[in-house]
C-alpha positions, 0 to 999 in steps of 0.5 A: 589872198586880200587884205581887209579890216577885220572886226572881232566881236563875241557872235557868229555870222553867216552869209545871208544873216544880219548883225547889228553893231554898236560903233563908238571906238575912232577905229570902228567910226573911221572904217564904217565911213571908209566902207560907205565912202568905198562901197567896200566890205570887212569881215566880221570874226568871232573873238576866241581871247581877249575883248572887243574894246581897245583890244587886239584880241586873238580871233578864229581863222573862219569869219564873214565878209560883210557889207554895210545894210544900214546906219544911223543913230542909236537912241543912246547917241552912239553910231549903229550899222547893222552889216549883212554877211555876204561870204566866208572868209579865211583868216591866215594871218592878222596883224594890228595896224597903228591906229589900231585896227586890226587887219587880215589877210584872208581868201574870201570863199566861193558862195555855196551853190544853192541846194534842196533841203533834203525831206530829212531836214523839213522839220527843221525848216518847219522850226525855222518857220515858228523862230522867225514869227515875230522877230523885230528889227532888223531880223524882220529884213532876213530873206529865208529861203526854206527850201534851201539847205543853206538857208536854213541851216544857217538861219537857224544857227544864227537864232537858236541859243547855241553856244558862240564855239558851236555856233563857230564850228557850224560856220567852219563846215563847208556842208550846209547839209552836215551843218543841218545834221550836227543841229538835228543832233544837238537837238535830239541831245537836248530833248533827251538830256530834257 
């Protein structure tokens, strides 16, 4: 087990995937200068109560390890990185440190092997493909592999408009395939409730 700082937000990343942040709390400005100055990461958590901002809200037990891709000013003046998920972690146990940010103890996951994308799960590759035309910075810097299960599933629970708790159960299966089937099955809910 290590202990790395954690930062609790209202979305769900996965490895591979790209979350743009907006830093302007003394905690957050001081761990982003920590982590370029070290090279280090954090993990990124989904929020289940509380808030973002000077809170130390409670946080689901399975989040991402992150790494800085990049950094500069937001147009609204406001300091904006934009961190790549690098592997998952688990959260045993939290705790808020006096300058308030909030720091876990985690065991940080062992990559997936890469793994075909079963024929099964083409058209979901296909639906992935016609998502991604088009997205603008900073998703236009994903590196998709469509023939990868984990690619796609994940890729595609990032961008389908999921619910945040469905979106956090996808990134708690160990499976890309199982992550594949439960998004063929909520789209075939969807087309039938349609």
């Amino acid at each position: 087990m290590t202990c790395i700082p954690l930062f609790p937000v209202h979305a769900v990343l996965f490895p591979g995937g790209l979350l743009p942040l907006k830093i302007f709390e003394q905690r957050y400005l001081e761990l982003v200068a920590r982590t370029l100055r070290d090279g280090t990461g954090f993990a990124v958590c989904l929020i289940r109560e509380g808030r973002e901002v000077n809170d130390a809200p409670l946080v689901h037990r399975t989040g991402t390890l992150v790494h800085i891709d990049d950094w500069g000013p937001r147009p609204d003046g406001l300091l904006g990185i934009t961190v790549r998920g690098d592997r998952r972690v688990r959260i045993h146990r939290t705790e808020v440190r006096r300058d308030g940010l909030m720091v876990g103890e985690v065991d940080v996951l062992e990559r997936e092997p890469p793994r075909a994308l079963p024929p099964e799960y083409q058209g979901l590759a296909e639906l992935l493909e016609h998502l991604v035309c088009g997205l603008g910075p900073p998703l236009d810097r994903l590196a998709i592999h469509y023939t990868l299960a984990g690619d796609v599933a994940d890729r595609l629970a990032e961008l389908l408009p999921l619910a945040l708790e469905e979106k956090q159960g996808l990134l708690e299966m160990d499976d890309p395939c199982d992550r594949l089937e439960a998004l063929r099955r909520g789209m075939q809910a969807l087309r039938l409730a349609s």
